[in-house]
DSSP file (Angstrom, degrees, kcal/mol; ACC not computed):
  #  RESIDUE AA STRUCTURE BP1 BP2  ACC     N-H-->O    O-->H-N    N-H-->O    O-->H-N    TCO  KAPPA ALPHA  PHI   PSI    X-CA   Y-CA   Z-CA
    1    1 A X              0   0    0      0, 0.0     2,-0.2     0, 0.0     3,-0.0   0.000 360.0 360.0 360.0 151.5   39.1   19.1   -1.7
    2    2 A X     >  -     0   0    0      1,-0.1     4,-2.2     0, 0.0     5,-0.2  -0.599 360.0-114.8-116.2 153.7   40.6   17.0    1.0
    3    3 A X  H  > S+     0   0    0      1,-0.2     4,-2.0     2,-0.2     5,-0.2   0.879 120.3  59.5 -63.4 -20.5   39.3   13.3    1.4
    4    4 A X  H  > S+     0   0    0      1,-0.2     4,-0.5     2,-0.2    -1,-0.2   0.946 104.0  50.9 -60.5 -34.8   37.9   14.4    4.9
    5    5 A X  H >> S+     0   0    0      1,-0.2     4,-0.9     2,-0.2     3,-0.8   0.923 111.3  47.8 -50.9 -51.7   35.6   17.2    3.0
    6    6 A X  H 3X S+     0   0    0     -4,-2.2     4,-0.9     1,-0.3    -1,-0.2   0.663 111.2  55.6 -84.6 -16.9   34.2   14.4    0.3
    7    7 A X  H 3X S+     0   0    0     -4,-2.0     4,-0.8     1,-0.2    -1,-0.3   0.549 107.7  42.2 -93.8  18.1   33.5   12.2    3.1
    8    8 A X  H << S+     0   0    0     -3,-0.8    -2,-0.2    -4,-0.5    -1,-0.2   0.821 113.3  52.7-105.3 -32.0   31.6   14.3    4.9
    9    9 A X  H  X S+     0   0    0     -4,-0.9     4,-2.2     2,-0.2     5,-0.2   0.773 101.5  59.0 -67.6 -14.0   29.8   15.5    2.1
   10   10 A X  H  < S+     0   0    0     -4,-0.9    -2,-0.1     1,-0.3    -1,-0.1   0.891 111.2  43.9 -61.7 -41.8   28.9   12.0    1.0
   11   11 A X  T  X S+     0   0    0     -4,-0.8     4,-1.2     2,-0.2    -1,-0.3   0.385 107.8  54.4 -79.7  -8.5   27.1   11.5    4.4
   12   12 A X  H  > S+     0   0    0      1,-0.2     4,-1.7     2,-0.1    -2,-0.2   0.814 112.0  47.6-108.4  -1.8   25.4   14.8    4.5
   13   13 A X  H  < S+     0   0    0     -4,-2.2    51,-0.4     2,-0.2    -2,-0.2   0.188 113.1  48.6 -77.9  17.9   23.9   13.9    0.9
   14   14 A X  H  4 S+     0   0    0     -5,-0.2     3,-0.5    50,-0.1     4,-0.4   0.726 112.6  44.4 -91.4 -71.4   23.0   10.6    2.3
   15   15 A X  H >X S+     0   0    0     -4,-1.2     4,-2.5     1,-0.3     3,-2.1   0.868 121.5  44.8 -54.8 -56.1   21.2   12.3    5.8
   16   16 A X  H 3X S+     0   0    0     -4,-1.7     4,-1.9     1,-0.4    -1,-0.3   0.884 111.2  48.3 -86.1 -34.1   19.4   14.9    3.3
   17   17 A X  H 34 S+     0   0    0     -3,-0.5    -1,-0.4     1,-0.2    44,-0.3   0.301 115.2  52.7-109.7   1.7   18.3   12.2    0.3
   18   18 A X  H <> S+     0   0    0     -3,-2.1     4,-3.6    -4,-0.4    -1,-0.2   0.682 113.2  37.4 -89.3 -39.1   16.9   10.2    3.3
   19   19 A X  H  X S+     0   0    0     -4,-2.5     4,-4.0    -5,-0.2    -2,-0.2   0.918 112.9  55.2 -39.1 -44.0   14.8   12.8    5.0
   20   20 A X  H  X S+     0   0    0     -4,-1.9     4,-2.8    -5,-0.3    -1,-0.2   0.951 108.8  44.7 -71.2 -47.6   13.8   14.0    2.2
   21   21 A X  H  > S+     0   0    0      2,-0.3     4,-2.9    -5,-0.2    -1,-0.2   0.893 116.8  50.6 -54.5 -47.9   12.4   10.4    1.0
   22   22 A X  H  X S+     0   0    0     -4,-3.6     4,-1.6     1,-0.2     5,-0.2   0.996 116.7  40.7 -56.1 -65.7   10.8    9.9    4.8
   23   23 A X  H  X S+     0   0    0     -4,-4.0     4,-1.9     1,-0.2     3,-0.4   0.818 113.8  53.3 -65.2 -32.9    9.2   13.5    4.3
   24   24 A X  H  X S+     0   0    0     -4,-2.8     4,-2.5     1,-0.3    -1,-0.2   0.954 113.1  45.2 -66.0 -54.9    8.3   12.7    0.5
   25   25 A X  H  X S+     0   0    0     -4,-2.9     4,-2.1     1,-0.2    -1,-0.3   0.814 110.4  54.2 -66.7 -17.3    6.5    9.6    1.7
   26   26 A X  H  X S+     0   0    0     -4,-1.6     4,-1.2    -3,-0.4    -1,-0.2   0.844 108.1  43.8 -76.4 -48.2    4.7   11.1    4.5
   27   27 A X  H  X S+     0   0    0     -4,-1.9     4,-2.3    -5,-0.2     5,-0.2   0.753 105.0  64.4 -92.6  -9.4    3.1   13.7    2.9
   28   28 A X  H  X S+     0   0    0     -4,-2.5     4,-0.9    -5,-0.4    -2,-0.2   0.975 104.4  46.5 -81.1 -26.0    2.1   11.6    0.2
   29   29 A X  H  <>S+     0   0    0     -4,-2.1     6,-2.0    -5,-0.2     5,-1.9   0.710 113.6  53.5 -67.0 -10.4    0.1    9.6    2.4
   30   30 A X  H  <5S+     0   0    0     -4,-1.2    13,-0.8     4,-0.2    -2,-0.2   0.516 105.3  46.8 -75.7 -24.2   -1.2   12.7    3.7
   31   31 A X  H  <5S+     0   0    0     -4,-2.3    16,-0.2    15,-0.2    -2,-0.2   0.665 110.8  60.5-104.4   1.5   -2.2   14.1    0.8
   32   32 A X  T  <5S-     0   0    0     -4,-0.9    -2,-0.2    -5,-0.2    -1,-0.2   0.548 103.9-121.0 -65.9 -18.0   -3.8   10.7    0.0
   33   33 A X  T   5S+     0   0    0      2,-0.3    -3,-0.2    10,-0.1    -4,-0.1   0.408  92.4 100.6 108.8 -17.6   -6.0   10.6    2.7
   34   34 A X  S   <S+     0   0    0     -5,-1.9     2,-0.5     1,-0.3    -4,-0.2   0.614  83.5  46.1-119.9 -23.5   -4.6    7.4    4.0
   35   35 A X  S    S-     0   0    0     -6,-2.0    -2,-0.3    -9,-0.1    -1,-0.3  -0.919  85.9-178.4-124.2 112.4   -2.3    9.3    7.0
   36   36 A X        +     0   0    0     -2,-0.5    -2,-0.1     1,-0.1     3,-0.1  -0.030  43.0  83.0-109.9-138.8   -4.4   11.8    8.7
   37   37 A X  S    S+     0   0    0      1,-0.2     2,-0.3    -7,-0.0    -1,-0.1   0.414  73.6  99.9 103.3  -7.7   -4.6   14.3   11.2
   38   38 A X  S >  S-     0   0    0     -3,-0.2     3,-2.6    -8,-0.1    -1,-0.2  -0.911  80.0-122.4-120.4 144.4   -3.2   17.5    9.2
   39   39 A X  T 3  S+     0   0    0     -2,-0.3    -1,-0.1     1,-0.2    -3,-0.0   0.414 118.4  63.7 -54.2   5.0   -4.3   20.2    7.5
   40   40 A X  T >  S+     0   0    0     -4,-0.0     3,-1.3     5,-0.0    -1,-0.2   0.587  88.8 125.4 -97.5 -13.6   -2.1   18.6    4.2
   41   41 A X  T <  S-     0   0    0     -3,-2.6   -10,-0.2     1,-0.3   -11,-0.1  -0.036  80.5  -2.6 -21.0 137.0   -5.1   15.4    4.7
   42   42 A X  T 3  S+     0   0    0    -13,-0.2     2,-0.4     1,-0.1    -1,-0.3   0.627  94.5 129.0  91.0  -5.0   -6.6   14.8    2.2
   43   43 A X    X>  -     0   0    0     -3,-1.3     3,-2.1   -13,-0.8     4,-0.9  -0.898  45.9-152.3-128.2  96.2   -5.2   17.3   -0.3
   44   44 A X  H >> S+     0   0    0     -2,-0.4     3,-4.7     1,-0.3     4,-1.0   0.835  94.5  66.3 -65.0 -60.7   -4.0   15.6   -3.7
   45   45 A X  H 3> S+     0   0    0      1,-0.3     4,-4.1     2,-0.2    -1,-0.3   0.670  99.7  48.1 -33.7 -48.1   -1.4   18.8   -3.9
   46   46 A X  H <> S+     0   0    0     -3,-2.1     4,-1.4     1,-0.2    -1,-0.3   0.921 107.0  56.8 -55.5 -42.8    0.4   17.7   -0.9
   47   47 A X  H XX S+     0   0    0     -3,-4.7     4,-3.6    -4,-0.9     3,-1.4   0.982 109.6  43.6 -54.3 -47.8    0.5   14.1   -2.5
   48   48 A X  H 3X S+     0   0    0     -4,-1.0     4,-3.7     1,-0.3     5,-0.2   0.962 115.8  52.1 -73.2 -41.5    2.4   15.4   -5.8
   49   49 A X  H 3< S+     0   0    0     -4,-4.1    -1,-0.3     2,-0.2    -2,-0.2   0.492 109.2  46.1 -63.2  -1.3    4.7   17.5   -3.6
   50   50 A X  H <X S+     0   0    0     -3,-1.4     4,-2.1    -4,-1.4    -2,-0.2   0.719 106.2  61.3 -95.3 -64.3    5.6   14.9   -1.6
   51   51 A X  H  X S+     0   0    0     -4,-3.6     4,-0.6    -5,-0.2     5,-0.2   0.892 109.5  43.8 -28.7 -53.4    6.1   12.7   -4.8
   52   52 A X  H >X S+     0   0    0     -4,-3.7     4,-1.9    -5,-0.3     3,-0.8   0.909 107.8  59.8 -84.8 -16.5    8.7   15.0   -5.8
   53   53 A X  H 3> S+     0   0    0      1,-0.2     4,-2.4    -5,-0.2    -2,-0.2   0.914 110.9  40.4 -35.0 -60.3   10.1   15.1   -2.5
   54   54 A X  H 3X S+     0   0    0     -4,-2.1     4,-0.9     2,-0.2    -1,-0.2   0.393 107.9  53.8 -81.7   6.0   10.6   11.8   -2.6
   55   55 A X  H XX S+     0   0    0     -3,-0.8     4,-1.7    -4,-0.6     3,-0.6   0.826 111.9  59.4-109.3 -66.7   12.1   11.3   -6.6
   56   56 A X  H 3X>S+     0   0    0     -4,-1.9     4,-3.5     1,-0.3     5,-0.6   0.977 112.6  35.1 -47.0 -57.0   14.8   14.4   -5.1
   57   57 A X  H 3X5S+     0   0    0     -4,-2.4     4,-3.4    -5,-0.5    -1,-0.3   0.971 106.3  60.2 -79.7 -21.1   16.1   12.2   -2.3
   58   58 A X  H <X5S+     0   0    0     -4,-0.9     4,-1.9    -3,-0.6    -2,-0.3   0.845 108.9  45.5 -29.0 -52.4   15.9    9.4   -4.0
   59   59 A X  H  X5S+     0   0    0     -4,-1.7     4,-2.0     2,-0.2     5,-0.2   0.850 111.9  56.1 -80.9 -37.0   18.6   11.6   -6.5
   60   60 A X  H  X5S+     0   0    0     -4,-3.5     4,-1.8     2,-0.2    -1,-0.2   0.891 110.4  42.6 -54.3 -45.5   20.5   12.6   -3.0
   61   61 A X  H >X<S+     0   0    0     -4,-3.4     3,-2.7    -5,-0.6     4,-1.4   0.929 113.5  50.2 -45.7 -78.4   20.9    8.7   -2.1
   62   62 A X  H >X>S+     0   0    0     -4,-1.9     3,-4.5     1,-0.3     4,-2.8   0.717 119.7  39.2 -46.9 -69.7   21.9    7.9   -5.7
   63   63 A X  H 3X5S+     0   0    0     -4,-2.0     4,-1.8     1,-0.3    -1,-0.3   0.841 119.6  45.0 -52.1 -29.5   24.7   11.0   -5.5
   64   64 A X  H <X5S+     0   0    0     -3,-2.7     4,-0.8    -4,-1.8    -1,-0.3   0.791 121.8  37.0 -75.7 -21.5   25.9   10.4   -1.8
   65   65 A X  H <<5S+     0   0    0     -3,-4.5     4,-0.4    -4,-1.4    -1,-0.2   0.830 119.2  47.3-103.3 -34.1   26.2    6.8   -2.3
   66   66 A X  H ><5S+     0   0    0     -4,-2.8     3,-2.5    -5,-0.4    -2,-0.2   0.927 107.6  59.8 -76.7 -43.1   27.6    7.1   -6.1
   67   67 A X  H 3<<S+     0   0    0     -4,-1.8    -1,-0.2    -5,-0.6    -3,-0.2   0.945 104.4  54.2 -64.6 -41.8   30.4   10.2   -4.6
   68   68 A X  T 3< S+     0   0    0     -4,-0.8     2,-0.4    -5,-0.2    -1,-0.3   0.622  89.2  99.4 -89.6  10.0   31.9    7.3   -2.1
   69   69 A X  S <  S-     0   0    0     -3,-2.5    -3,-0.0    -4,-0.4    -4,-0.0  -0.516  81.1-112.2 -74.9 136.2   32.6    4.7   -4.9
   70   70 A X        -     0   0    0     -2,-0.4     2,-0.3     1,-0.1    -1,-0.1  -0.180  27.7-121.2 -45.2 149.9   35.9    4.3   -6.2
   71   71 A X        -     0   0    0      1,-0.0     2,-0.6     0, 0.0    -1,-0.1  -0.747  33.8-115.0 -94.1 132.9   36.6    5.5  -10.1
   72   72 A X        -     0   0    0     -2,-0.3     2,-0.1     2,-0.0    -1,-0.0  -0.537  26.5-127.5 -86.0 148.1   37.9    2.8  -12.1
   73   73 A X              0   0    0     -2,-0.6    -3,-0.0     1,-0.2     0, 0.0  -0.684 360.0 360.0 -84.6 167.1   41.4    3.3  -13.3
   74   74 A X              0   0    0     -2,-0.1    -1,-0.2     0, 0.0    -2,-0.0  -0.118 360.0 360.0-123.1 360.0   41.9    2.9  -16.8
């Protein structure tokens, strides 16, 4: 894989593992009650799917940010 490839993937697991964390938080105030205006109001389900929403981009940061560090040489 050519360095251009790994840095392009590094940034489009960055762009997905923040969306994903925006959308995670979003519907978990929506399924809290606390952001309304949707049929997901109000609907605990949404909250826990939203929760994992957000744990999964969280793990997209970690890999996207983790892929552009250098390896230490030994």
């Amino acid at each position: 894989m050519s360095r251009q490839d790994a840095g392009a993937i590094r940034w489009m697991l960055i762009a997905a593992g923040v969306l994903s964390s925006l959308t995670g938080v979003v519907w978990v105030l929506q399924g809290l009650n606390i952001l309304g205006g949707s049929f997901m109001s109000g609907r605990s389900t949404w909250g826990w799917i939203g929760a994992i929403a957000f744990v999964i981009g969280l793990g997209l940061l970690y890999l996207g940010i983790r892929k552009g560090t250098p390896k230490a040489k030994e």
